[in-house]
C-alpha positions as CSV (number, residue, x, y, z in Angstrom):
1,X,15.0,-6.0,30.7
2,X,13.3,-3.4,28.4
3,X,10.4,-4.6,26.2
4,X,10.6,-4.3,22.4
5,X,9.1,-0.9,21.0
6,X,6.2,-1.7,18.7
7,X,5.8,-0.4,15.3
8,X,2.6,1.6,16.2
9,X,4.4,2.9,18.7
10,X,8.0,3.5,17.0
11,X,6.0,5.6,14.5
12,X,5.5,8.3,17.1
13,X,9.2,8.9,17.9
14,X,9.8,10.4,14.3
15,X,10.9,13.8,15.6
16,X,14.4,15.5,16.4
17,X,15.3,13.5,19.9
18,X,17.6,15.8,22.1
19,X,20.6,14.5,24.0
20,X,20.9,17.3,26.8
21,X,21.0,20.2,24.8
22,X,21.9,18.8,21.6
23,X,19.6,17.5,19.1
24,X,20.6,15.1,15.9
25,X,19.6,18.5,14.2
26,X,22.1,20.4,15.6
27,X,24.9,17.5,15.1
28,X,23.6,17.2,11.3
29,X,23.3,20.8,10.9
30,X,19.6,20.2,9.0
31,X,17.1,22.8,9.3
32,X,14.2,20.0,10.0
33,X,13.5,16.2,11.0
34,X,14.4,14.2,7.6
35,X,12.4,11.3,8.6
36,X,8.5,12.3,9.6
37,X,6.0,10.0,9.3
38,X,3.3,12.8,8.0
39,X,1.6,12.3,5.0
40,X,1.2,16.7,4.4
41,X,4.6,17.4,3.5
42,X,5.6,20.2,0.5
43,X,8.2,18.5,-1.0
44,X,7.4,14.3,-1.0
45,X,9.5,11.8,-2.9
46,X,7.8,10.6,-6.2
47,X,9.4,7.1,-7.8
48,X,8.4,6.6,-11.3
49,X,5.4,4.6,-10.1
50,X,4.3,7.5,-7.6
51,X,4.7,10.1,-10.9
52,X,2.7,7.6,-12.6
53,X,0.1,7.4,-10.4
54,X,-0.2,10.9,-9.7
55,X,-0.3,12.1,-13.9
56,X,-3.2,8.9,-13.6
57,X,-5.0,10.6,-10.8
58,X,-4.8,14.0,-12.6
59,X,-6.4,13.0,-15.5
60,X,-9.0,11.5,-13.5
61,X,-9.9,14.3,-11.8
62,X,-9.6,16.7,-14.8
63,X,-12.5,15.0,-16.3
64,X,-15.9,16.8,-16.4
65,X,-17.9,14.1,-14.9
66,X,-18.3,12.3,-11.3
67,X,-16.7,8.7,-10.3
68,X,-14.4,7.4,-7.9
69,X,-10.9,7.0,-8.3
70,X,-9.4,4.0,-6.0
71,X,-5.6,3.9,-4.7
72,X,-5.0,0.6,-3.1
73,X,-1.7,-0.5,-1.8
74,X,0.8,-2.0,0.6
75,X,1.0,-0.5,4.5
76,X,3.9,2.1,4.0
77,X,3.8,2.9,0.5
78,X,3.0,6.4,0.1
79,X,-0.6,6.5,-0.8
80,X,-2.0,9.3,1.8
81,X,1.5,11.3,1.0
82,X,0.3,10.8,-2.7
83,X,-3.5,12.1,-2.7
84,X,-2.9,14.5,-0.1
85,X,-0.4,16.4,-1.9
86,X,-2.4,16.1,-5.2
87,X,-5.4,17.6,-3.2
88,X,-3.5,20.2,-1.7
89,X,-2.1,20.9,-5.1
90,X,-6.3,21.5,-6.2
91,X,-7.6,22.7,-3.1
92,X,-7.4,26.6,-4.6
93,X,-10.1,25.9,-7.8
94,X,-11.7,23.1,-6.1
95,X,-13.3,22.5,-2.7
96,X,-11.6,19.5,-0.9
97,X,-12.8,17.3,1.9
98,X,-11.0,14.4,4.0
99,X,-12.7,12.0,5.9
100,X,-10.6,9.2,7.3
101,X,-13.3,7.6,10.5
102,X,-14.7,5.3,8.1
103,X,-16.2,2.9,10.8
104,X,-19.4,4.7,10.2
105,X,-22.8,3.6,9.7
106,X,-24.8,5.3,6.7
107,X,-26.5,7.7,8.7
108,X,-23.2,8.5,10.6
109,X,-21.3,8.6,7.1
110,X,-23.9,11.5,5.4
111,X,-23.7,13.7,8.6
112,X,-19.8,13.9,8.6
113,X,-19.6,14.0,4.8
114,X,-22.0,17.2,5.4
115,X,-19.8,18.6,8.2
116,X,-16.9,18.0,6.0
117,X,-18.0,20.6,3.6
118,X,-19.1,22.9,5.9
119,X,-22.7,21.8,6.3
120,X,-24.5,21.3,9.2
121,X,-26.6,17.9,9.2
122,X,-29.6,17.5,11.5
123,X,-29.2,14.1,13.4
124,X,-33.0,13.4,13.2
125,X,-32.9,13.9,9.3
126,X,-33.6,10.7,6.9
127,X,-30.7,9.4,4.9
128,X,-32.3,10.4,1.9
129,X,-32.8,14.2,3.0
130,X,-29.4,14.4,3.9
131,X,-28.3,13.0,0.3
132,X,-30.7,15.7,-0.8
133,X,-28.9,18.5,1.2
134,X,-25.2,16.9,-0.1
135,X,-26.8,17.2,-3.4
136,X,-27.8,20.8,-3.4
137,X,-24.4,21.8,-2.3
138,X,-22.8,19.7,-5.3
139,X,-25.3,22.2,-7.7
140,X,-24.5,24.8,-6.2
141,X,-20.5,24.2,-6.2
142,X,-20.9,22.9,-10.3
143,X,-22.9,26.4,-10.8
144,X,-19.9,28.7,-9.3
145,X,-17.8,26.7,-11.5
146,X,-15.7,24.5,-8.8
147,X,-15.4,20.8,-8.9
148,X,-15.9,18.9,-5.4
149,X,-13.1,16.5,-4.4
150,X,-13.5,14.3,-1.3
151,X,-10.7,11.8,0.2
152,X,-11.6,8.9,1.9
153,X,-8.6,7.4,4.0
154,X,-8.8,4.0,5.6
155,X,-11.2,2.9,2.9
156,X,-10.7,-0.7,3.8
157,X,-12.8,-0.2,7.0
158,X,-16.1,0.9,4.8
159,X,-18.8,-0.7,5.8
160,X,-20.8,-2.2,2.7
161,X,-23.7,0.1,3.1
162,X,-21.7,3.4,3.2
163,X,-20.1,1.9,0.3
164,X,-23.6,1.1,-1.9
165,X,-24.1,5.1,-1.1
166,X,-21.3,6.0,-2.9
167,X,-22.7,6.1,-6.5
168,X,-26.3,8.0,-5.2
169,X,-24.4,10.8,-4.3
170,X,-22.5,11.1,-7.9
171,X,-25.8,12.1,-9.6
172,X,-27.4,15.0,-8.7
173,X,-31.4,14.9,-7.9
174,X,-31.7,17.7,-10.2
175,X,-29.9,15.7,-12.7
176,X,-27.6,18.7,-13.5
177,X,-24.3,17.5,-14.5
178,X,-21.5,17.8,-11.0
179,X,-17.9,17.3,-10.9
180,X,-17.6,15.5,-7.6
181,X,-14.6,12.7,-7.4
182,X,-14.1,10.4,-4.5
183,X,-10.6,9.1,-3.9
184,X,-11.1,5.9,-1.7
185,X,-7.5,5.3,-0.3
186,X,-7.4,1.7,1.0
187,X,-5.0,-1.0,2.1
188,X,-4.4,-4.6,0.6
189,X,-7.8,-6.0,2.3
190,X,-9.9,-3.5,0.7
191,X,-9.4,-5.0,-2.8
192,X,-11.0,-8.4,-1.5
193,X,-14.2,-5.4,-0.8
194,X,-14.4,-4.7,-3.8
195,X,-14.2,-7.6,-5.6
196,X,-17.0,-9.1,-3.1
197,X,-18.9,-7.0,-1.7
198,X,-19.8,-3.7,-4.7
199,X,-22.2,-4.3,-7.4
200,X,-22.1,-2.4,-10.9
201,X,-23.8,0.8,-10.1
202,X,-21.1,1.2,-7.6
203,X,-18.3,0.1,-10.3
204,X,-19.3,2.3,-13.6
205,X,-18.3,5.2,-11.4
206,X,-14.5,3.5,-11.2
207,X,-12.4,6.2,-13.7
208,X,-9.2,4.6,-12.4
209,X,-7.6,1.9,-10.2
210,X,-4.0,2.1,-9.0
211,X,-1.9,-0.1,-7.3
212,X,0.7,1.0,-4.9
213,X,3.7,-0.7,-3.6
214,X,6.4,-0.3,-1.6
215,X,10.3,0.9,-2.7
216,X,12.5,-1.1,-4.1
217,X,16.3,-0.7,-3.2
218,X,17.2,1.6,-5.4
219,X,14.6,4.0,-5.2
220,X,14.8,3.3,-0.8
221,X,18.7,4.8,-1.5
222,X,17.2,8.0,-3.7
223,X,14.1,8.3,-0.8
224,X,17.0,8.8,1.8
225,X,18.9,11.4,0.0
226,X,15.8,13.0,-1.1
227,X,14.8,13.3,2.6
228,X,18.4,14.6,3.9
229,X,19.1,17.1,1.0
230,X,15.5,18.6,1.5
231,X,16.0,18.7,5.8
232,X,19.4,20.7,4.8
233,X,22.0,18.0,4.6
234,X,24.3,19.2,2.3
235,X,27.2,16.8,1.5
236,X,25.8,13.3,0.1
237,X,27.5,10.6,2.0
238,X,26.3,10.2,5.4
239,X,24.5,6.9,4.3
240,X,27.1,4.4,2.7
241,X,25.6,2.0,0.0
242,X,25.8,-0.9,2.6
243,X,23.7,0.9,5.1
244,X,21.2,1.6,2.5
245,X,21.1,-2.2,1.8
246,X,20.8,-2.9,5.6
247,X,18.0,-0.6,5.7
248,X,15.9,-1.9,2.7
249,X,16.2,-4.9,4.1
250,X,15.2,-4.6,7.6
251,X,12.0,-2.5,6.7
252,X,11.1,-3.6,3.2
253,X,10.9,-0.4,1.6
254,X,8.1,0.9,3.5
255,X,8.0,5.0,3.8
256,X,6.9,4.3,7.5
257,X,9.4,1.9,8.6
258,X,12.2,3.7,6.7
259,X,11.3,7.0,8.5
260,X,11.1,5.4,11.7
261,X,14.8,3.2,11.0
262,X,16.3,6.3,9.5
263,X,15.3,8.9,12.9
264,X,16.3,6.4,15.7
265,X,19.5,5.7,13.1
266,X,20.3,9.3,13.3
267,X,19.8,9.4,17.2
268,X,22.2,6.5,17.4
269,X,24.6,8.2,15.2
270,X,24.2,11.9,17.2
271,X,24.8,9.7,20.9
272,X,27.9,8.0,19.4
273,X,29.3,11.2,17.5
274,X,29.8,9.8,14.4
275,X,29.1,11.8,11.1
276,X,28.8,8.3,9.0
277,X,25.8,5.7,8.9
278,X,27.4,2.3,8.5
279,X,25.9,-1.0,8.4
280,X,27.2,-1.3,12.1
281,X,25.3,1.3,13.2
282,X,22.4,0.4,11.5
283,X,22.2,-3.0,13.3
284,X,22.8,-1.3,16.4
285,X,19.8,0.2,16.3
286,X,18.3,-2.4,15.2
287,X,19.1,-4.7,18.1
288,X,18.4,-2.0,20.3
289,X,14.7,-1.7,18.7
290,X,14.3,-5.6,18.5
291,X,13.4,-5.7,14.9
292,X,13.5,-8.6,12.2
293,X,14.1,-8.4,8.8
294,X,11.0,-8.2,6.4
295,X,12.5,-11.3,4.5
296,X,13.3,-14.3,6.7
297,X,12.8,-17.4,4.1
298,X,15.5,-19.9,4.3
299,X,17.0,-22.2,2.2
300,X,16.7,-25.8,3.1
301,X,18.1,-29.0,2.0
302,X,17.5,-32.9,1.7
303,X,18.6,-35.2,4.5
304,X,21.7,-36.4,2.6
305,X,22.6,-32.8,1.8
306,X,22.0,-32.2,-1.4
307,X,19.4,-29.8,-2.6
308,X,16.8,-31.4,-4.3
309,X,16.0,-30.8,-7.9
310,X,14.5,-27.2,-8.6
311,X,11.0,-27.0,-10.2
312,X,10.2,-24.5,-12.6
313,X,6.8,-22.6,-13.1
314,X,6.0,-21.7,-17.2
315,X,3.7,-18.5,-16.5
316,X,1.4,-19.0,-19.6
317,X,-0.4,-16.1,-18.5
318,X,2.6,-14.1,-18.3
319,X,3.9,-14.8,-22.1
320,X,5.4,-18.3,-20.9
321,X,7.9,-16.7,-18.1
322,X,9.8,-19.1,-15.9
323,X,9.6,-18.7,-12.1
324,X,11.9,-21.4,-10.5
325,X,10.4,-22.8,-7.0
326,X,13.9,-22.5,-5.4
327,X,12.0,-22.0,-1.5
328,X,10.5,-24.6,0.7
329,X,7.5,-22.9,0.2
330,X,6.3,-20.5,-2.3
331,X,3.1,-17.9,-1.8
332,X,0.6,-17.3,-4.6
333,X,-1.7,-14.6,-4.6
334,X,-3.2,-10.7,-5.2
335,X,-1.5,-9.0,-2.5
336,X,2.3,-7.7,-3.2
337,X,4.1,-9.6,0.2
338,X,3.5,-13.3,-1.8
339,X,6.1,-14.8,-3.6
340,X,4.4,-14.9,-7.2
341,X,2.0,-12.2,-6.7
342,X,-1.1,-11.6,-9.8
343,X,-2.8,-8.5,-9.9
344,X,-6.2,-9.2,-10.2
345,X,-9.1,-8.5,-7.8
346,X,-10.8,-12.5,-8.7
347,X,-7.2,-13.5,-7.5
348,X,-7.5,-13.6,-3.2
349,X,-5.2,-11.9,-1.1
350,X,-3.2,-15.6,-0.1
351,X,-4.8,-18.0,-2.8
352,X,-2.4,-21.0,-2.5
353,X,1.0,-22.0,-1.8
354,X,3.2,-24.6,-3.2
355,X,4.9,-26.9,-0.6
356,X,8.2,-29.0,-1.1
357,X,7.7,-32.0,0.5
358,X,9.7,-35.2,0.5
359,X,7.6,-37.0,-2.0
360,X,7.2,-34.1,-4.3
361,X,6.0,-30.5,-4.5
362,X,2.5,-30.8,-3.4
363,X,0.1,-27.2,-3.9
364,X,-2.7,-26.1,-1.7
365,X,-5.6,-24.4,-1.7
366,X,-6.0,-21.6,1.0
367,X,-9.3,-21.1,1.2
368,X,-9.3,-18.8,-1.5
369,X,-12.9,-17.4,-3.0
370,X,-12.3,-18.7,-6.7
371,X,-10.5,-22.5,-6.2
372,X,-7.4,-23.7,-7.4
373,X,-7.7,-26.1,-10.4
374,X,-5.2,-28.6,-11.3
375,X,-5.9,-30.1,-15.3
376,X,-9.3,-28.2,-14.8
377,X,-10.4,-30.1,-11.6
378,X,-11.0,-28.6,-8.2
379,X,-7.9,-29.3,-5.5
380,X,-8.0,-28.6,-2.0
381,X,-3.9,-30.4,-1.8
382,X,-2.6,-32.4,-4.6
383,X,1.2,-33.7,-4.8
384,X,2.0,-32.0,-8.9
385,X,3.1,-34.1,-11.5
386,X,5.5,-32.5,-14.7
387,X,3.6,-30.7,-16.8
388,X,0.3,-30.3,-14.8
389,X,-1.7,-27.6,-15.5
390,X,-2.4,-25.1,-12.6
391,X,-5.3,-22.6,-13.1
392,X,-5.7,-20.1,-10.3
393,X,-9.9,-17.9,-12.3
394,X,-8.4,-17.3,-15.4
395,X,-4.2,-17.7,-15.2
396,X,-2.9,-20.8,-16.8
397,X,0.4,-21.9,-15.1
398,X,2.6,-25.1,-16.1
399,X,4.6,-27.1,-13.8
400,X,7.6,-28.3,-14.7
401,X,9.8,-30.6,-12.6
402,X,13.3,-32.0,-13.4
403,X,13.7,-35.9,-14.0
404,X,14.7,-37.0,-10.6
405,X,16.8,-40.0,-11.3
């Protein structure tokens, strides 16, 4: 029996596979692979919230100052794609540098940030001599009248000295004004660094933080045709509708598991000669990769088969909107995979969860960095009564819980 094909390694088959002497880009008649899973392409799909981010990250770096511009977000949701193309875009009036080995020690990080520019470090130098050199370049780049961009990919794997660097190197030691941003490019975990680990010389230098997520399904649908049209495909039904539902589903609207879907999907389609993706197809593959769906909650009942009364959330902080706990269990926290999910970097990554349990719906603290409150006092796991007050810092949330009888 064959063993299931890991993502990691499902990410490297993203190229035109050839059946004897007949590729899927043949059968298709596309002029390139749809579906890469490389963040340099010329032509990448922008959603509203991509556009958004990008006109954001623009005016950040149009500024005449230094500071760092962060772009956090889920795994899959565009964010190298995004500040890779917008450095690209610069790279002809500005001089651009990416560094994505970020498991570097401060001594490490100033030598590579040197190469990355051009510059060759001497290993035996002192970390303050090599901040010297790194500043005498960003004088001389601010004197011919460039600004200095550097990308920093990975940024969740900073280690917290590299990271207390950062705001030395915005000023220069001649105290000549530079235009030198840093884009720090991280995943989910690297908001938790912030919040915990930067002081606020590190955070005056923040012109802008953007949140990335992954596509919804329609946007998934328009990322598909965007990908086919531009590889070639002329007519615009070789997905159906049903497909494109089967597909959001199974990889969550992530760029990198759509790509990966989509190529073997295409493959399967090429082998079978058919000139239609179908939600039968789609599974195929599926089964033949071994993958689950991205959503796998399930309903549940009570032992005499009714479905027990549905409690209600009142989002106070949210201008009193209702969120009905209609799961067995129900996530709370910053990152975008939890069920109620609150954008704020006080708010940890999986801060609690709310449990239905014979007796009532109990919450629970889970071992988040702020607490969970219940009518302002501390709760590790409390059963909720109607009308309780939940406070995860600052976000006031009611519970509300039909009468029973």
């Amino acid at each position: 029996m064959t063993s299931a094909i890991s993502e990691t390694e499902l990410s490297t088959h993203a190229h035109p596979v050839v059946t004897g002497k007949l590729s899927y880009l043949d059968f298709f008649g596309l002029q390139a692979p749809p579906f890469r899973n490389a963040s340099g392409v010329s032509d990448p799909f922008f959603n509203r919230t991509l556009r958004s981010a990008q006109e954001r990250i623009d005016a950040a770096l149009d500024r005449l100052d230094s500071g760092l511009i962060i772009v956090n977000g889920e795994a899959g949701a565009g964010k190298t794609t995004l500040v890779n193309h917008l450095a690209n875009r610069r790279a002809a009036h500005s001089v651009v540098a990416r560094i994505n080995h970020m498991t570097l020690d401060e001594p490490s990080f100033l030598q590579t940030l040197l190469l990355a520019f051009g510059r060759r470090p001497d290993a035996r130098t002192r970390n303050s001599s090599l901040a010297d050199r790194f500043s005498d370049f960003l004088c001389e780049q601010e004197q011919a009248g460039r600004a200095v961009i550097l990308v920093i990919d990975e940024a969740q794997n900073l280690k917290t000295g590299v990271l207390e660097w950062l705001p030395r190197l915005m000023t220069s030691r001649e105290e000549m004004p530079t235009r030198f941003s840093i884009i720090l490019v991280g995943q989910d975990t690297f908001c938790r660094t912030l919040a915990l680990h930067v002081g606020r010389s590190f955070k005056q230098f923040i012109r802008d933080q953007i949140y990335l997520t992954t596509l919804d399904l329609a946007d998934t649908g328009a990322y598909i045709r965007h990908q086919m049209k531009t590889a070639g495909y002329g007519p615009q039904t070789l997905f159906t509708e049903s497909s494109v539902r089967h597909i959001h589903l199974h990889t969550g609207g992530s760029f990198r598991r759509i790509n990966t879907l989509c190529d073997f999907v295409l493959f399967n389609a090429c082998q079978r000669g058919v000139c239609r993706v179908t939600p039968e197809l789609v599974g195929a593959t599926l089964k033949a990769l071994q993958w689950q769906s991205t959503d796998d909650a399930g309903q549940t009942s009570t032992a005499s088969g009714t479905k027990p009364p549905i409690a209600t959330l009142i989002l106070e902080f949210d201008n009193n909107a209702t969120f009905p706990l209609s799961k067995p269990t129900v996530s709370i926290g910053r990152a975008a995979d939890n069920d109620l999910c609150i954008r704020d970097l006080r708010v940890s990554r999986y801060h609690a969860r709310l449990l239905a349990l014979p007796h009532g719906i109990c919450i629970e603290d889970l071992g988040s960095t702020n607490g969970v409150h219940v009518n302002q006092t501390p709760v590790q796991k409390q059963v909720l009564q109607d009308g309780d007050c939940i406070t995860i810092d600052t976000h006031r949330i009611r519970f509300s819980q039909p009468d029973r009888r």
